[in-house]
N, C-alpha and C positions, 0 to 999 in steps of 0.2 A: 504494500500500500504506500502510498504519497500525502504529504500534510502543506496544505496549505497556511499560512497564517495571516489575516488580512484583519485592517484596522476595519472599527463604524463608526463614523461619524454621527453626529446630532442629529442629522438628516433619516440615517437609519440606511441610505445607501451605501454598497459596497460593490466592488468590481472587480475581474480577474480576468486575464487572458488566456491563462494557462489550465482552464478546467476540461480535464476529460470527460467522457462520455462516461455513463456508468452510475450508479448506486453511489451515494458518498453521505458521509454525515457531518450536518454542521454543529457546531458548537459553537456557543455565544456565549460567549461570561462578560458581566455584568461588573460595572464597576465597585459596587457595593458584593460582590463573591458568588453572585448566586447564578446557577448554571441551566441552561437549555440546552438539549441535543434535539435535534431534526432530520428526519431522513427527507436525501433531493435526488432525484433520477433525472439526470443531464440528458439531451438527446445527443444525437449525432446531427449538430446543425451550427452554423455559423457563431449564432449566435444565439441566447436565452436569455431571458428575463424571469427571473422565481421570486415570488413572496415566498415569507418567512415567516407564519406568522406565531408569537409565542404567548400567546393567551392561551397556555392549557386548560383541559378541565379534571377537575378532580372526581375520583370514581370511591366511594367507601360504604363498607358493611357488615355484616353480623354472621358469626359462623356458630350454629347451634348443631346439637345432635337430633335423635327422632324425638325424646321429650321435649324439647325447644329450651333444653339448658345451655349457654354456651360455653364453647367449646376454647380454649385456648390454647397457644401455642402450635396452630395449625401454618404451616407453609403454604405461600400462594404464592403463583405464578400468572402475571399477565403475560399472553400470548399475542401478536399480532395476528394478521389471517396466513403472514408469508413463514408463519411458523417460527420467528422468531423473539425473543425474550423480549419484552417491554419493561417491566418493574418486575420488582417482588417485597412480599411483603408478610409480615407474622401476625398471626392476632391477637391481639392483646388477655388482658388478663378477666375484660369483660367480653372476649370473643370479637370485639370492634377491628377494621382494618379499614388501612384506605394506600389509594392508588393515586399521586398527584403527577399533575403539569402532565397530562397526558394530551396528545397531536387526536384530529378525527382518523373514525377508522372503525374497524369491524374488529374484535378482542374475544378471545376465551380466556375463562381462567382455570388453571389445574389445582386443587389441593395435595397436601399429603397431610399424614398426621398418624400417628403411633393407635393401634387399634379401632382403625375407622377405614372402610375403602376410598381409596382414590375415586375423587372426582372431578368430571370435565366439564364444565359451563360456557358452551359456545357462542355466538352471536350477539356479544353484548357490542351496541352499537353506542361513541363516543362522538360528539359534534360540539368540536372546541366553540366555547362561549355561553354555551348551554348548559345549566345544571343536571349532573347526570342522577338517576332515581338510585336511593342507597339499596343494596343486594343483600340478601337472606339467603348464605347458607347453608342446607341441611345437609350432617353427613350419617352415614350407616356405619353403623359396628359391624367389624370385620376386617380381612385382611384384602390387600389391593392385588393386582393378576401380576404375572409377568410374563417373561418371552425368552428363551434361550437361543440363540441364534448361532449356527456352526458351522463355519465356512472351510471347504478341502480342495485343494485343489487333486488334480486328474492325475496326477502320480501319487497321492494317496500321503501326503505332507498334509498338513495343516496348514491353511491361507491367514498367516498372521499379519496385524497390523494392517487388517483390510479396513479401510471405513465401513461404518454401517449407521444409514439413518435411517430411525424409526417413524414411518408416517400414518397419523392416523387415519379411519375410515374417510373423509374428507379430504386426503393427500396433504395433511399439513405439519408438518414437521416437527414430531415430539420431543426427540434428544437423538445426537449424533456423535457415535464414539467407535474407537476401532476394536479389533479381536485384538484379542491375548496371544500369546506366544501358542497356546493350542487351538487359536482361532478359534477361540469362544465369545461370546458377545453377548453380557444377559441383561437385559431393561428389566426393572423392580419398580413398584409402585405406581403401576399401571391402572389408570380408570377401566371397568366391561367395557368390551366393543372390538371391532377389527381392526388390527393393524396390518402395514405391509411394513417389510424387512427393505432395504433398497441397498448394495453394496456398490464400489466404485475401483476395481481395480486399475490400474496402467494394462497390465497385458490381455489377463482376461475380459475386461470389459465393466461397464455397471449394467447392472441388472436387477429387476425385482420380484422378490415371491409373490403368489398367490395371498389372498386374504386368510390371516391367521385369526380366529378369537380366540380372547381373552378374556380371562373370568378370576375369580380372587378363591374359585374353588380349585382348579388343579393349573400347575405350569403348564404354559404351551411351550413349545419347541421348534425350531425351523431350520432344515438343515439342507445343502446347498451344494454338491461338488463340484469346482470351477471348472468351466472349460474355454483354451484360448478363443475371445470376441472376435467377432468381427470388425475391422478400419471402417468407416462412416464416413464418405466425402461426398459434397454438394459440389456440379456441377453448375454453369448456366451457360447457354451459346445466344441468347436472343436479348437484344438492348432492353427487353420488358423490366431484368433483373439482373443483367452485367453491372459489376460494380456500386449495386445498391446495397443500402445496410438492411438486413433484418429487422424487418418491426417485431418480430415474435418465433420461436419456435419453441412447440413441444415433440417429445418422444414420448406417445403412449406404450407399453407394455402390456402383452397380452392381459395380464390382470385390469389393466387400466386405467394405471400409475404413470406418471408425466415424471420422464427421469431424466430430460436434458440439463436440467441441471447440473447432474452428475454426472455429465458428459467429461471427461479432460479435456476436449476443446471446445466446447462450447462457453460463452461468455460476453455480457452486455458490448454495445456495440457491434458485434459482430457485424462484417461486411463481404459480402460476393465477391469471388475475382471476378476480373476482366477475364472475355472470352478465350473457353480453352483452359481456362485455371480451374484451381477445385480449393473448395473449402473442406478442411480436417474437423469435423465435429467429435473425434476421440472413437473407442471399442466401443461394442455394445457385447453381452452375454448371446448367449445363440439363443434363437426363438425369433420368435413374428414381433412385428411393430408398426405402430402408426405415425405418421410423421407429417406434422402441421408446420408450415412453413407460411412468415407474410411477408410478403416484400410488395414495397411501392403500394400497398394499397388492397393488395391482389393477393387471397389466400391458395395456397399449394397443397393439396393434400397426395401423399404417395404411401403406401404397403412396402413395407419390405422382411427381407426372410436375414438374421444377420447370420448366415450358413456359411459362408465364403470366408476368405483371409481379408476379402476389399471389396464393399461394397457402392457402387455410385450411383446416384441417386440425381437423375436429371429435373431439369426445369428451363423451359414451364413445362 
C-alpha cells in the first residue's frame, strides 16, 4: 500500500495529483485529536471530485438472554455488506453497547459470548445524519457451530499456509485465515446457517466448496484435495473493449460463490490490453464457472470449464 498525507484547509478542500484508482481510506484528524476514517473508491478517470462527509451516526443497544435479563460482556462485531470489520464493541455491565461515527450503509452485527450461541443480525440499515432506532439483542443458551476445513494437495502433503475465507450464506465474508502446517483451518463460534469455505492458492488455483451447514449441535467438516488450476486470460480483438478498464467482474462457482476476488490477478482498476494482448486474471480450481465481465457499459457473460493448463476467454 501507498500513504498519502495532504493538508485541509478552512475551506474543507483538499487536492492530489497523485491518487490511484482503487479502494483507499481516508483519515482526517482533527485539530483538537479526534479521528474519522472513510472508505473512497477512485475511478479510473482523469479526474474526480469526492465528498467526504463526517457527520456519523451512532448505532446503540441492549443485549439480553431468552428471560430478557441482560447479558454482559458479550463481543460484537459491526460488519459492513463487503464483509469487512467496521467497529466492535463489548457490553456493558447493564448489557448497553453502542456503535459511533458510523458512514451510511447496509451492516450486520455478529455476537459471541461464553455459553450462549453465536449470532448474526443482518440488514441493519445506517443513513448518516439520521438517528438510528436503538437494537434489542436476544441470545440463546448454548454452544455456537463450527467448521473444520482440510486442505491436500494431489501428492497426498498437506496444503499448508493456504488462505481460506469463510463466506456466509449471502457471500459475505466472515473471517479469513490460513491452514496450519497440517492444513487444517477450523472457524469457532459460528452463528446456524451455511457457509462456503473459499481457498486461494498460487499454483493450484482458488476455489470454492459447496454449501456447508452449520449448527452448535455437531462440527461440520470440509475437506478438499488440490488439484493444479487452470491460467484465466481475457482476450479482446474488437475497439468495443480494446484497452478499456473493467467496470466489474465476477467469477461465479459452481456452488454460486463470486470468487474473483480471490483471483491472484484480478484487482481494482483493472484494464484490457490492446489488440492481441490478454489479461492474466490468476488459476482457478478445476470445475465449471461463470464469468460476468463489464466493460464500456456493455455486460459479457461467458461459461467456462477451468480443465486445461490455459484457459482464454474471448470478447465480445
Amino acid at each position: 500500500g501507498s500513504m498519502m498525507l495532504l493538508d485541509v484547509p478552512c475551506s474543507g478542500e483538499f487536492a492530489s495529483d497523485h491518487a490511484m484508482p482503487g479502494v483507499m481510506t481516508a483519515t482526517y484528524r482533527s485539530e483538537d485529536g479526534h479521528v474519522w476514517e472513510r472508505q473512497l473508491t477512485v475511478p479510473d478517470t482523469a479526474e474526480y471530485n469526492a465528498t467526504i462527509d463526517l457527520g456519523g451516526t451512532n448505532l446503540d443497544g441492549l443485549v439480553v438472554d431468552q428471560d430478557g435479563a441482560t447479558v454482559a460482556g458479550v463481543q460484537l462485531k459491526l460488519i459492513t455488506q463487503n464483509g469487512e470489520s467496521a467497529a466492535s464493541a463489548t457490553s456493558t455491565e447493564g448489557g448497553g453497547f453502542e456503535f459511533t461515527d458510523l458512514e451510511s450503509g447496509s451492516y450486520a452485527i455478529l455476537t459471541r459470548a461464553a455459553g450462549y450461541r453465536a449470532r448474526s443480525i443482518p440488514g441493519i440499515g445506517i443513513v448518516e445524519g439520521s438517528p438510528a432506532m436503538p437494537m434489542r439483542i436476544a441470545l440463546t443458551p448454548g454452544t455456537s457451530g463450527s467448521l473444520m476445513v482440510t486442505l491436500t494437495r494431489s501428492g497426498g502433503s498437506a496444503a499448508e499456509y493456504v488462505p481460506v475465507t469463510l463466506l456466509d450464506g449471502a457471500g459475505l465474508m466472515v473471517r479469513s485465515l490460513p491452514t496450519d502446517s497440517g492444513g487444517v483451518r477450523e472457524f469457532d463460534d459460528l452463528p446456524a446457517g451455511q457457509y462456503f469455505a473459499v481457498w486461494s492458492d498460487a499454483y493450484y488455483g482458488a476455489g470454492a466448496s459447496q454449501a456447508t451447514t452449520v449448527n452448535g449441535d455437531t462440527p461440520a467438516a470440509y475437506s478438499r484435495m488440490l488439484t493444479p488450476g487452470a491460467r484465466i486470460r481475457l482476450v479482446c480483438s474488437s475497439p468495443e473493449c480494446s484497452a478499456k478498464p473493467l467496470d466489474f467482474l465476477n467469477v461465479f462457482s459452481e456452488s454460486g460463490v463470486d470468487i474473483a476476488a480471490y483471483l491472484s490477478g484480478a484487482g481494482v482498476g483493472m484494464r484490457l490490453p490492446t489488440a492481441n494482448g490478454s489479461l492474466v486474471l490468476g488459476r482457478l480450481a478445476p470445475g465449471s464457472y461463470k464469468l460476468r465481465v463489464g466493460v464500456g457499459g456493455t455486460v459479457y457473460e461467458r461459461g467456462l470449464n477451468a480443465e486445461n493448463e490455459d484457459v482464454v476467454v474471448s470478447l465480445p
